[in-house]
Jmol script that loads the backbone (N, CA, C; Angstrom):
load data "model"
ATOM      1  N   UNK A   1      -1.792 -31.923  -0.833  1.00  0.00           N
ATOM      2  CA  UNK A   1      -1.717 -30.615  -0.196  1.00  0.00           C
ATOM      3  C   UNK A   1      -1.335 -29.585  -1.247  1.00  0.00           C
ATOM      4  N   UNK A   2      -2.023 -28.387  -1.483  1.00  0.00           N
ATOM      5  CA  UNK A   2      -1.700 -27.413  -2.415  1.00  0.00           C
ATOM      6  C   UNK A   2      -1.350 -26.269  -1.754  1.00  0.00           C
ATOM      7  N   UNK A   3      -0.322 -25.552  -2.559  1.00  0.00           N
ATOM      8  CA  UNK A   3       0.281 -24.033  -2.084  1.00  0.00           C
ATOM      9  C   UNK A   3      -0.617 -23.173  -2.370  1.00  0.00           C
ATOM     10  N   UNK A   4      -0.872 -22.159  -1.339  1.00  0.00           N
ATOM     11  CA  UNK A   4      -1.825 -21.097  -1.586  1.00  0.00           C
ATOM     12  C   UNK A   4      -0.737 -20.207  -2.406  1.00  0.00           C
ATOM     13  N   UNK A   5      -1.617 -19.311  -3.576  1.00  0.00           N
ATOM     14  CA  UNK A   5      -0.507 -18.713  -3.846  1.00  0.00           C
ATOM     15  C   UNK A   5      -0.708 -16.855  -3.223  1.00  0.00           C
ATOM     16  N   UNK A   6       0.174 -16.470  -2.815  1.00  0.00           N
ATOM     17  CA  UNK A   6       0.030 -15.078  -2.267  1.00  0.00           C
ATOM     18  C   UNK A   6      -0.756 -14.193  -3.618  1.00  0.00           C
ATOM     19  N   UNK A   7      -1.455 -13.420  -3.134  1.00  0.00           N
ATOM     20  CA  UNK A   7      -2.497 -12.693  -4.249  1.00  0.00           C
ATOM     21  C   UNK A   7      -1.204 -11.542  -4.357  1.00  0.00           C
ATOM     22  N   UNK A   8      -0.321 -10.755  -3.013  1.00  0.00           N
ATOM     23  CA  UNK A   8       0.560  -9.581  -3.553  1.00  0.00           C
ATOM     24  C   UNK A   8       1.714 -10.146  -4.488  1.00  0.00           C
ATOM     25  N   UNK A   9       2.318 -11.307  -4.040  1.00  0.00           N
ATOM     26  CA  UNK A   9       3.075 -11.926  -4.859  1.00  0.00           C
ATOM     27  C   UNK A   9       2.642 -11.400  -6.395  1.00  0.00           C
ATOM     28  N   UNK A  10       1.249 -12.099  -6.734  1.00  0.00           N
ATOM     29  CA  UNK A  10       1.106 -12.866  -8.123  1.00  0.00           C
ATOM     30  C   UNK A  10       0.710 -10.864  -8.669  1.00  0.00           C
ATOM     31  N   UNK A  11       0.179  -9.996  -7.832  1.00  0.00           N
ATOM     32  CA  UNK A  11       0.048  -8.809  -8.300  1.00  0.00           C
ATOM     33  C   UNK A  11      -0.367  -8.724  -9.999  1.00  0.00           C
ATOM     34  N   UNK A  12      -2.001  -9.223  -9.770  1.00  0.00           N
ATOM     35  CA  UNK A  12      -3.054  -9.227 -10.788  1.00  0.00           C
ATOM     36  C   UNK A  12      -3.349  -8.213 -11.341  1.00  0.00           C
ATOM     37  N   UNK A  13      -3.127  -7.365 -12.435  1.00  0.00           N
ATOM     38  CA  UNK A  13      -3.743  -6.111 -12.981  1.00  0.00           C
ATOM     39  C   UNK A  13      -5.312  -6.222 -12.784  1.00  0.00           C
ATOM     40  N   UNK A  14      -5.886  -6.445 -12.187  1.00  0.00           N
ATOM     41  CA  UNK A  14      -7.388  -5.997 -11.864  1.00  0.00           C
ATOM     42  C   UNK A  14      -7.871  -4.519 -10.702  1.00  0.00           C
ATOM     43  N   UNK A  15      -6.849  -4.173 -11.111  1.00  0.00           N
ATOM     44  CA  UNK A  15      -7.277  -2.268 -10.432  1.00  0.00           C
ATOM     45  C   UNK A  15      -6.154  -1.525 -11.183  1.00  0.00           C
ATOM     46  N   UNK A  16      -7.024  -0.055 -10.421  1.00  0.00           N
ATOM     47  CA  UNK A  16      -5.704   0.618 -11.013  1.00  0.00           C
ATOM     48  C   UNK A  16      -4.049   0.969 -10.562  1.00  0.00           C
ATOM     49  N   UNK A  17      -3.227   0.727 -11.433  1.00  0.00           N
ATOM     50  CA  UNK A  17      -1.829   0.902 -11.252  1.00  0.00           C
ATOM     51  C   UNK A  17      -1.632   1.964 -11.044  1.00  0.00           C
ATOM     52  N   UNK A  18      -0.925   2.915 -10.492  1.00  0.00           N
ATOM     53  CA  UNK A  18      -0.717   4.016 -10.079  1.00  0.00           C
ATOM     54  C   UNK A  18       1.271   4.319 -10.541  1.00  0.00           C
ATOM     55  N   UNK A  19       1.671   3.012  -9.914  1.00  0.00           N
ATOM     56  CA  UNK A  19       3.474   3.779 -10.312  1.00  0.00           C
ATOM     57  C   UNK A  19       4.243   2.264  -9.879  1.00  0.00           C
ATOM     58  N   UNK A  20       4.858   1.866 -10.603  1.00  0.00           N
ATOM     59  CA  UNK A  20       6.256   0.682 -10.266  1.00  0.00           C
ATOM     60  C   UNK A  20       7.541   1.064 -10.071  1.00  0.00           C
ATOM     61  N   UNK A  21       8.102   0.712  -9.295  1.00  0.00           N
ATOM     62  CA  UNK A  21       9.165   1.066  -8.830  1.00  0.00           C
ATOM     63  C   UNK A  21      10.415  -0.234  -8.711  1.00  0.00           C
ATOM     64  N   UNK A  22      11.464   0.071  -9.407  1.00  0.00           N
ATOM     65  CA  UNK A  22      12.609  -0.964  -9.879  1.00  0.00           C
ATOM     66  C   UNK A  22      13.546  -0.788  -8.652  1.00  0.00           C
ATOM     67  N   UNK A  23      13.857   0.793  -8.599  1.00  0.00           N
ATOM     68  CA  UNK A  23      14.723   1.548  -7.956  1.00  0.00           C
ATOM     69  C   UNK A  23      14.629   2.231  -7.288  1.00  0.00           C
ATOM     70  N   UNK A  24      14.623   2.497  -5.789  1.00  0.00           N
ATOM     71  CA  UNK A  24      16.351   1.404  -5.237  1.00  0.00           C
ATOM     72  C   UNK A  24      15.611   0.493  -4.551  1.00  0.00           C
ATOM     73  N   UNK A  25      14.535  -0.107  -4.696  1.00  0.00           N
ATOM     74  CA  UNK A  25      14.116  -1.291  -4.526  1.00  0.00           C
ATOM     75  C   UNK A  25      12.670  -1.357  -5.317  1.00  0.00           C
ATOM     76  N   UNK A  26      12.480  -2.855  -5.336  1.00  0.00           N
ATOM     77  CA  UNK A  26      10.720  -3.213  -6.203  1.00  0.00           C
ATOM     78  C   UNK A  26       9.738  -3.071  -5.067  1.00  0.00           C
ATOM     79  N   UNK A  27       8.537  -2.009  -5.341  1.00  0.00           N
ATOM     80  CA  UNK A  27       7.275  -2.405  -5.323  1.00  0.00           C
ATOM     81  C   UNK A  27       6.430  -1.549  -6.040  1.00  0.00           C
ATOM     82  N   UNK A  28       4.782  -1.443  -6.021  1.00  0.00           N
ATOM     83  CA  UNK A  28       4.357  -1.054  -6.691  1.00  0.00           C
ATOM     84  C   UNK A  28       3.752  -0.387  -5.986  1.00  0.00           C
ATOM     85  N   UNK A  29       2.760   0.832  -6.167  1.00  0.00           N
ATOM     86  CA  UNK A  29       1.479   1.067  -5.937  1.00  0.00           C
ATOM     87  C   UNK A  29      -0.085   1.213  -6.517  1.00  0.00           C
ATOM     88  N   UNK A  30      -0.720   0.519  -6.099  1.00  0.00           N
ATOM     89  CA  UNK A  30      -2.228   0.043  -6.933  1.00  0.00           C
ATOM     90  C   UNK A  30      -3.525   0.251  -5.895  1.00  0.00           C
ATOM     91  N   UNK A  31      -4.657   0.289  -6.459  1.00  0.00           N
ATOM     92  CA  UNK A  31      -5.568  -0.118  -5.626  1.00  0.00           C
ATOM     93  C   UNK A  31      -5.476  -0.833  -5.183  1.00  0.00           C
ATOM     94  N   UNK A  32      -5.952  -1.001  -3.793  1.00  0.00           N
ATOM     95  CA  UNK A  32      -6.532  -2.473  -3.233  1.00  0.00           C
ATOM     96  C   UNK A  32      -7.765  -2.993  -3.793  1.00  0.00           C
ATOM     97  N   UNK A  33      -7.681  -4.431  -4.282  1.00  0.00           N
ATOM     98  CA  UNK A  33      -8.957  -4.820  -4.615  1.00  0.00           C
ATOM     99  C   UNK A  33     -10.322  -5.059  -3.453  1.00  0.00           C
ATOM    100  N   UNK A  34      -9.794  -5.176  -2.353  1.00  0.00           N
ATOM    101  CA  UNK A  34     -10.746  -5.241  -1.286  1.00  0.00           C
ATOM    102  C   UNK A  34     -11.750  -3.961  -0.890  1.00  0.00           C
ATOM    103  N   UNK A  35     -10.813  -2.840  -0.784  1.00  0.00           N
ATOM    104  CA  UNK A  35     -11.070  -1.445  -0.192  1.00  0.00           C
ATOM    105  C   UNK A  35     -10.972  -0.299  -0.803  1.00  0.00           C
ATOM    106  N   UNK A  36     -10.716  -0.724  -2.352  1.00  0.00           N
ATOM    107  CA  UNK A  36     -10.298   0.210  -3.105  1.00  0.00           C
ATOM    108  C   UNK A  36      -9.792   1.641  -2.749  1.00  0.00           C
ATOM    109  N   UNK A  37      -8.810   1.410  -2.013  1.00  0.00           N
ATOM    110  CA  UNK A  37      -7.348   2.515  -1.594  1.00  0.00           C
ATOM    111  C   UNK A  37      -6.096   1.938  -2.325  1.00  0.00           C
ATOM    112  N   UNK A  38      -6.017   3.676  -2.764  1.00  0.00           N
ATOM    113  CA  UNK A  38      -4.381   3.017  -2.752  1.00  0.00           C
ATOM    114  C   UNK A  38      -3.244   2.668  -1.881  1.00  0.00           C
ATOM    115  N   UNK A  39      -2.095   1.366  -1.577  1.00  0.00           N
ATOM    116  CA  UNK A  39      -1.456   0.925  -1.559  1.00  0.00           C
ATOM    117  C   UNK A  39      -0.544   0.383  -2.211  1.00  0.00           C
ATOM    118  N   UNK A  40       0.527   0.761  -1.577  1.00  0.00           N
ATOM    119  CA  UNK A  40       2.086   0.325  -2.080  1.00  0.00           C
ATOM    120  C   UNK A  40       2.160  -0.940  -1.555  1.00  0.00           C
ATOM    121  N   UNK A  41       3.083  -1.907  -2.215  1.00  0.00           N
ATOM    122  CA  UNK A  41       3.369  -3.477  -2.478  1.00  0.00           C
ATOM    123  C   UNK A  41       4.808  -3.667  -1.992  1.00  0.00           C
ATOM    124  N   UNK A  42       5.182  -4.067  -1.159  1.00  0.00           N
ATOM    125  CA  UNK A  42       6.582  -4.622  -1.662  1.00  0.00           C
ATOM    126  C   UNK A  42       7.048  -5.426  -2.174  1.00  0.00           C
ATOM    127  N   UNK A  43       7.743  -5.115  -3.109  1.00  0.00           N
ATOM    128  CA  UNK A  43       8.322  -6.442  -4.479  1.00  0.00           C
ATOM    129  C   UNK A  43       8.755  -7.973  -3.847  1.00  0.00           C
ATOM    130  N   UNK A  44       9.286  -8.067  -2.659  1.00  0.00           N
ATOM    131  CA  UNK A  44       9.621  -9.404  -2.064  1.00  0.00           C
ATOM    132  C   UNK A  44       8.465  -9.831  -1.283  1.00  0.00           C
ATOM    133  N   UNK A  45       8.227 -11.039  -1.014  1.00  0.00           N
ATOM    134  CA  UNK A  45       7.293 -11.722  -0.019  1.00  0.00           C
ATOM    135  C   UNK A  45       8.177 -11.678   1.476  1.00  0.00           C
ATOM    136  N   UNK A  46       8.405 -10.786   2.096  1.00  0.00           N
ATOM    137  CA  UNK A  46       8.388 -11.038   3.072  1.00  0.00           C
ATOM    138  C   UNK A  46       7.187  -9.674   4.351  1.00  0.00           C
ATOM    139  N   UNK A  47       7.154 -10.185   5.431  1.00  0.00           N
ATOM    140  CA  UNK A  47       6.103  -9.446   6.212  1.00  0.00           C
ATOM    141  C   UNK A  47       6.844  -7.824   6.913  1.00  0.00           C
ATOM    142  N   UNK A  48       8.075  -7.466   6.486  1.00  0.00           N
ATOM    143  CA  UNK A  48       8.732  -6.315   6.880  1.00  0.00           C
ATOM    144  C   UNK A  48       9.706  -5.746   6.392  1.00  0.00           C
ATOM    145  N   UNK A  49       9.257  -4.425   5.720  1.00  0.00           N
ATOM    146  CA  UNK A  49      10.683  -3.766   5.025  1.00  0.00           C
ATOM    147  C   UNK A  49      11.950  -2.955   6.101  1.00  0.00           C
ATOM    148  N   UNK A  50      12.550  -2.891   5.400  1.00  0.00           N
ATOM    149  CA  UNK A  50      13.590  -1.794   6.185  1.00  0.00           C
ATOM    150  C   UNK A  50      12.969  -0.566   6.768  1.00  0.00           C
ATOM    151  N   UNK A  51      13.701   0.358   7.275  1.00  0.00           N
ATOM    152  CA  UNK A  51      13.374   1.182   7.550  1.00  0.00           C
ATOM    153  C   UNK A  51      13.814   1.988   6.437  1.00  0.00           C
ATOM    154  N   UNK A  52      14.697   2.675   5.823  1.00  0.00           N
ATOM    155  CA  UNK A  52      14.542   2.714   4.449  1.00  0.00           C
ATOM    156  C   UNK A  52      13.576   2.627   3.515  1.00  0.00           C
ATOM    157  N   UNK A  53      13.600   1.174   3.503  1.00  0.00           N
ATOM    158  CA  UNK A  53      12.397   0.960   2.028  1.00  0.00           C
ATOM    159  C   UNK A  53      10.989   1.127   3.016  1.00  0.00           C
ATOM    160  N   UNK A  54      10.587   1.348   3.708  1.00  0.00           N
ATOM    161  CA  UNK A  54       9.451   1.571   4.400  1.00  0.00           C
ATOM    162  C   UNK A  54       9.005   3.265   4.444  1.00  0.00           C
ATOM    163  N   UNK A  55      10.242   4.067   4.688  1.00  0.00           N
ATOM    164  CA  UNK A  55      10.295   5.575   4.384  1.00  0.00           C
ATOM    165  C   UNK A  55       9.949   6.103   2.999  1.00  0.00           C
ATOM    166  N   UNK A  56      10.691   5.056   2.068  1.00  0.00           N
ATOM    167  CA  UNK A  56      10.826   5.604   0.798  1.00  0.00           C
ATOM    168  C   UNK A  56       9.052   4.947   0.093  1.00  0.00           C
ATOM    169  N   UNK A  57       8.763   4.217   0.000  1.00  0.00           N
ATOM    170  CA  UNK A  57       7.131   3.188   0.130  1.00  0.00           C
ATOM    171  C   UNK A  57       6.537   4.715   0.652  1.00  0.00           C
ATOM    172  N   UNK A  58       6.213   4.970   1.723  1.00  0.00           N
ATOM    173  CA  UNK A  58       5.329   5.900   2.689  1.00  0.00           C
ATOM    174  C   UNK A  58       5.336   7.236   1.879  1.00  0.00           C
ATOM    175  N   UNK A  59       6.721   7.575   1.667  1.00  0.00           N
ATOM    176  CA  UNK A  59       6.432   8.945   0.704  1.00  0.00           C
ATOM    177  C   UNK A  59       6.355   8.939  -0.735  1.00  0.00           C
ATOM    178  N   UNK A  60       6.369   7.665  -1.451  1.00  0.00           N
ATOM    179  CA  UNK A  60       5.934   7.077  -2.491  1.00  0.00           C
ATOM    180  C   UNK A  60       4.144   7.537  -2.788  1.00  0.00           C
ATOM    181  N   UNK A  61       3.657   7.003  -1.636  1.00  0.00           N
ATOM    182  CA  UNK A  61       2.077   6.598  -1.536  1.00  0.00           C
ATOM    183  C   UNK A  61       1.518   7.795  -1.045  1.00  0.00           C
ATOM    184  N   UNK A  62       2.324   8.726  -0.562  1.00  0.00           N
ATOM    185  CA  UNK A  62       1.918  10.033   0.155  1.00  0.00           C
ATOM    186  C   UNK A  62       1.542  10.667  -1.110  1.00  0.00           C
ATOM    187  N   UNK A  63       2.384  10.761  -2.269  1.00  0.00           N
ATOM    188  CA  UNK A  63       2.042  11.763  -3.466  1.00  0.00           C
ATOM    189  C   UNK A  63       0.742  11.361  -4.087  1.00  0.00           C
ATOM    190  N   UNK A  64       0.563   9.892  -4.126  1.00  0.00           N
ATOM    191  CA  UNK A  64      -0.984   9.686  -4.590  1.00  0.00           C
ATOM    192  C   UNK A  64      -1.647   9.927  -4.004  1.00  0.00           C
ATOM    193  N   UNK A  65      -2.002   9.536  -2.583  1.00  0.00           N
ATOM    194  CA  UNK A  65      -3.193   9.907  -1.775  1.00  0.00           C
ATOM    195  C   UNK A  65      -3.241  11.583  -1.346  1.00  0.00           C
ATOM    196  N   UNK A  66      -2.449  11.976  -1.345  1.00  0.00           N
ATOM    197  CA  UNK A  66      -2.416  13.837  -1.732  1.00  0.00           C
ATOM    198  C   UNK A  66      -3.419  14.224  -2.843  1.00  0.00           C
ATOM    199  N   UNK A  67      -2.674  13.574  -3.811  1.00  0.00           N
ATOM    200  CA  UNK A  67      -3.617  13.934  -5.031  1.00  0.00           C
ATOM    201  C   UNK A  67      -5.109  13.521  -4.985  1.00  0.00           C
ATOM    202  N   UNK A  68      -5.887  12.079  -4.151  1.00  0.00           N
ATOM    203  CA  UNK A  68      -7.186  11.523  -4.548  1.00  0.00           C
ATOM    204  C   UNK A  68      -7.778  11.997  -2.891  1.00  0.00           C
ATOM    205  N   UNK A  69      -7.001  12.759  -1.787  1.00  0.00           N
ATOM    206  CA  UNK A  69      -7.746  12.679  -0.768  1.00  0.00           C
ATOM    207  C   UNK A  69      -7.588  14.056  -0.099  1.00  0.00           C
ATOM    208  N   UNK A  70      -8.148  14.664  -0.887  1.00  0.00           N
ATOM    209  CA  UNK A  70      -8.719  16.046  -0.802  1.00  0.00           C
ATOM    210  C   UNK A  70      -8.538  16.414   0.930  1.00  0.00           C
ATOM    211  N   UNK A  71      -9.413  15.687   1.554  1.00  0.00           N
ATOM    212  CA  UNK A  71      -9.878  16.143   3.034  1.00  0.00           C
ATOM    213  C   UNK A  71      -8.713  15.665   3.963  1.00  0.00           C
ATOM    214  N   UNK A  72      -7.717  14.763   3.594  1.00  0.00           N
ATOM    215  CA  UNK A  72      -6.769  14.441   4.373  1.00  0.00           C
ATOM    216  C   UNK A  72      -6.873  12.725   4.392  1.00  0.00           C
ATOM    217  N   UNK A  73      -6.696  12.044   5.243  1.00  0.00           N
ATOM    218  CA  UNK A  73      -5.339  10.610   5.043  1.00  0.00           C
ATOM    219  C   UNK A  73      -4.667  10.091   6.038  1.00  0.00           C
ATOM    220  N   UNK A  74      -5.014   8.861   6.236  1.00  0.00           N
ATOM    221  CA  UNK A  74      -3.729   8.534   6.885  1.00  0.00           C
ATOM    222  C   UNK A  74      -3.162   7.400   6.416  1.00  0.00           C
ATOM    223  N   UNK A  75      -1.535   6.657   6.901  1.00  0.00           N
ATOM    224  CA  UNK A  75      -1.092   5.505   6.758  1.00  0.00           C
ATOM    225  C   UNK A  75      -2.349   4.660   7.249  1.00  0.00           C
ATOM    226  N   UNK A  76      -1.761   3.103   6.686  1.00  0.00           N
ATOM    227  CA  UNK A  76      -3.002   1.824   7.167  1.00  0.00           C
ATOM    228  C   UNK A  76      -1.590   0.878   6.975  1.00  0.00           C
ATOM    229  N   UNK A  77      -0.892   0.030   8.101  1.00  0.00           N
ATOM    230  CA  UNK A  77      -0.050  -1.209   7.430  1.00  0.00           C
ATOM    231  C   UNK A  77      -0.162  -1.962   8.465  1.00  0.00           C
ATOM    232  N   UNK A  78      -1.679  -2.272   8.678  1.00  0.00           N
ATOM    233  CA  UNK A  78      -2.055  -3.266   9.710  1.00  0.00           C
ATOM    234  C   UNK A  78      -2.275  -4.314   8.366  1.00  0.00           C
ATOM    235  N   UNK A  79      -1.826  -5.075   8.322  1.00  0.00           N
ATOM    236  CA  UNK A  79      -2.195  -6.347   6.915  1.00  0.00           C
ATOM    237  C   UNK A  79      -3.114  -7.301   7.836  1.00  0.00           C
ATOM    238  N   UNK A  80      -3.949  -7.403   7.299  1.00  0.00           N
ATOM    239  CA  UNK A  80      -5.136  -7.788   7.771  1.00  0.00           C
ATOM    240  C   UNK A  80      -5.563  -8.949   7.003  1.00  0.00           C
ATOM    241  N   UNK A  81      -5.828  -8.822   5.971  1.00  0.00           N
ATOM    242  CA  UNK A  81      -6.047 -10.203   4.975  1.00  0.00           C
ATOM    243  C   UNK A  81      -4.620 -10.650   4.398  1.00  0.00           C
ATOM    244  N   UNK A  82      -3.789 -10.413   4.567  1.00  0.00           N
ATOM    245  CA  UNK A  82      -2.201 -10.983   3.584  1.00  0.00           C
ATOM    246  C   UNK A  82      -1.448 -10.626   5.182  1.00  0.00           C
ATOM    247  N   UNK A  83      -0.907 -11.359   5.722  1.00  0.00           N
ATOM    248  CA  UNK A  83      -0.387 -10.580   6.756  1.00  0.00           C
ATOM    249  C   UNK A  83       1.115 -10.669   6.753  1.00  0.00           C
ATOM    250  N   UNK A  84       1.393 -11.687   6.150  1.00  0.00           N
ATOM    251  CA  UNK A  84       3.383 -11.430   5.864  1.00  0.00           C
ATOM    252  C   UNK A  84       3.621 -11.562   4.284  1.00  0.00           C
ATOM    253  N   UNK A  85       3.325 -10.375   3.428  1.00  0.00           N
ATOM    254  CA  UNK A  85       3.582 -10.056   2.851  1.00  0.00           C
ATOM    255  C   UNK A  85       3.385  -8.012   2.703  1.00  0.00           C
ATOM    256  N   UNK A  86       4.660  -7.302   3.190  1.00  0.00           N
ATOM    257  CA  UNK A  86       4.177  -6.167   3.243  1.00  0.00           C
ATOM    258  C   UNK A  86       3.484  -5.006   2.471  1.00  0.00           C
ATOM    259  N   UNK A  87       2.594  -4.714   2.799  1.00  0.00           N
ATOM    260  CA  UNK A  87       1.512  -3.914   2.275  1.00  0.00           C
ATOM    261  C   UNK A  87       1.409  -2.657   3.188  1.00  0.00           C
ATOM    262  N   UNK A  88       0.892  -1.300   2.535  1.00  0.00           N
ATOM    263  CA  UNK A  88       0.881  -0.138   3.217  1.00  0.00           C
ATOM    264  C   UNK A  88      -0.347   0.496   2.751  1.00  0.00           C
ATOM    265  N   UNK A  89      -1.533   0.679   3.261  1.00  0.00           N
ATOM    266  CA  UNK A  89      -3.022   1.568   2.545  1.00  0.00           C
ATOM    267  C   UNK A  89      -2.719   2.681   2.532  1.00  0.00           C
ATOM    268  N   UNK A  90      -3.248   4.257   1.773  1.00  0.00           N
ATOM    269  CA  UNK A  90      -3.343   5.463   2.449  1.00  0.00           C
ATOM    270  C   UNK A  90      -4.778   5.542   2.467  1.00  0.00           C
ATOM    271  N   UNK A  91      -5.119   5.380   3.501  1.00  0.00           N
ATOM    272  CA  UNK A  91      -6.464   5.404   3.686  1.00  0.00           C
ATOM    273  C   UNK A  91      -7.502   6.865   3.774  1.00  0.00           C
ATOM    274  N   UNK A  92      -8.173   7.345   3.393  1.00  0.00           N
ATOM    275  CA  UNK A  92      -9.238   8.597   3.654  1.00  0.00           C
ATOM    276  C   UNK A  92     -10.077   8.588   5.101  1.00  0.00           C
ATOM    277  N   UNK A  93      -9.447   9.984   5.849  1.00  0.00           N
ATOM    278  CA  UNK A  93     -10.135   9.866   7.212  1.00  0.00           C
ATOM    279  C   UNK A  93     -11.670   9.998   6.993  1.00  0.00           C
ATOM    280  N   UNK A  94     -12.310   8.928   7.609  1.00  0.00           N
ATOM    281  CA  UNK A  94     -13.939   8.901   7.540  1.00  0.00           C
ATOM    282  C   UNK A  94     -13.935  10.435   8.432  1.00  0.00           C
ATOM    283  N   UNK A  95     -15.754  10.771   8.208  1.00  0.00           N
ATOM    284  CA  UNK A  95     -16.138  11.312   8.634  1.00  0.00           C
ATOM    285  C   UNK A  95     -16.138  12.253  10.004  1.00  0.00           C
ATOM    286  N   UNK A  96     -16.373  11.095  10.804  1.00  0.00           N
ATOM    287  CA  UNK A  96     -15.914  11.704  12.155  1.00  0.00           C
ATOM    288  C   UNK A  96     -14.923  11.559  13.054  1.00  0.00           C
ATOM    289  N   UNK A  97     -13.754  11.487  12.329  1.00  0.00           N
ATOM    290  CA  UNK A  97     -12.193  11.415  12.290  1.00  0.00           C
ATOM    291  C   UNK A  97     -11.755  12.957  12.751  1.00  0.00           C
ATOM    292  N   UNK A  98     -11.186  13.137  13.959  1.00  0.00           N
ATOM    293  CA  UNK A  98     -11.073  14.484  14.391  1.00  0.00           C
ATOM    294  C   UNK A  98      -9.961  15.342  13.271  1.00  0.00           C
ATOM    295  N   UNK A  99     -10.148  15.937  12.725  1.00  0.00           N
ATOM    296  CA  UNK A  99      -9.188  16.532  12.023  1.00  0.00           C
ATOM    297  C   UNK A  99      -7.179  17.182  12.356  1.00  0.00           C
ATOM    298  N   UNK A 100      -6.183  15.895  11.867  1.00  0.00           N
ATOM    299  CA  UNK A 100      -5.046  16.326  12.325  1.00  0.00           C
ATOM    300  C   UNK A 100      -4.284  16.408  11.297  1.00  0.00           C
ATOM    301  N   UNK A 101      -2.871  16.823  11.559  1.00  0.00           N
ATOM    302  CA  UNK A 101      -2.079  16.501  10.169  1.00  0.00           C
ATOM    303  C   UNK A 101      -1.474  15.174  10.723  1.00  0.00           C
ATOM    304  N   UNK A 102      -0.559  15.036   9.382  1.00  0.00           N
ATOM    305  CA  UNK A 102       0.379  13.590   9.879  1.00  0.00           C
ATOM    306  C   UNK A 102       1.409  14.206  10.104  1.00  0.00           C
TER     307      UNK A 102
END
end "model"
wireframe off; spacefill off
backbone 0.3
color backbone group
């Protein structure tokens, strides 16, 4: 029997890095290799941050996707392919996405 190994765990430089964060807790933010959005990582394997480190993550990822999503954005932390290891997308509202703020 072999251990799968978590892909956020092992956090492969095969996209782009955007910002790491030590302090006041680890994660990163990078592309997703699937969907190529950016998303923030959290440094531990588990499937839920604080509320805290979940605030501080969200407005982390807010300053990048500001900068690459011109037309607007929203959160994505439905983990869909990794599902307990927490992950956060800022995703670009498609097209016929009624126009709101967050």
């Amino acid at each position: 029997m072999s251990e799968s190994v978590c892909e956020l765990c092992e956090c492969a430089h095969i996209t782009a890095w955007h910002a790491v964060y030590e302090e006041p807790f680890q994660f990163v933010i990078i592309d997703c290799d699937s969907c190529d959005v950016p998303m923030a990582v959290l440094g531990e394997h588990r499937p839920a941050p604080s509320e805290m480190e979940r605030e501080f993550m969200r407005q982390a990822l807010a300053a990048i996707a500001d900068a690459r999503f011109r037309n607007g954005w929203y959160f994505d932390d439905h983990m869909r392919q990794i599902p307990d290891h927490y992950h956060l997308h800022a995703r670009p509202y498609p097209a016929w996405w009624p126009r709101t703020k967050r």
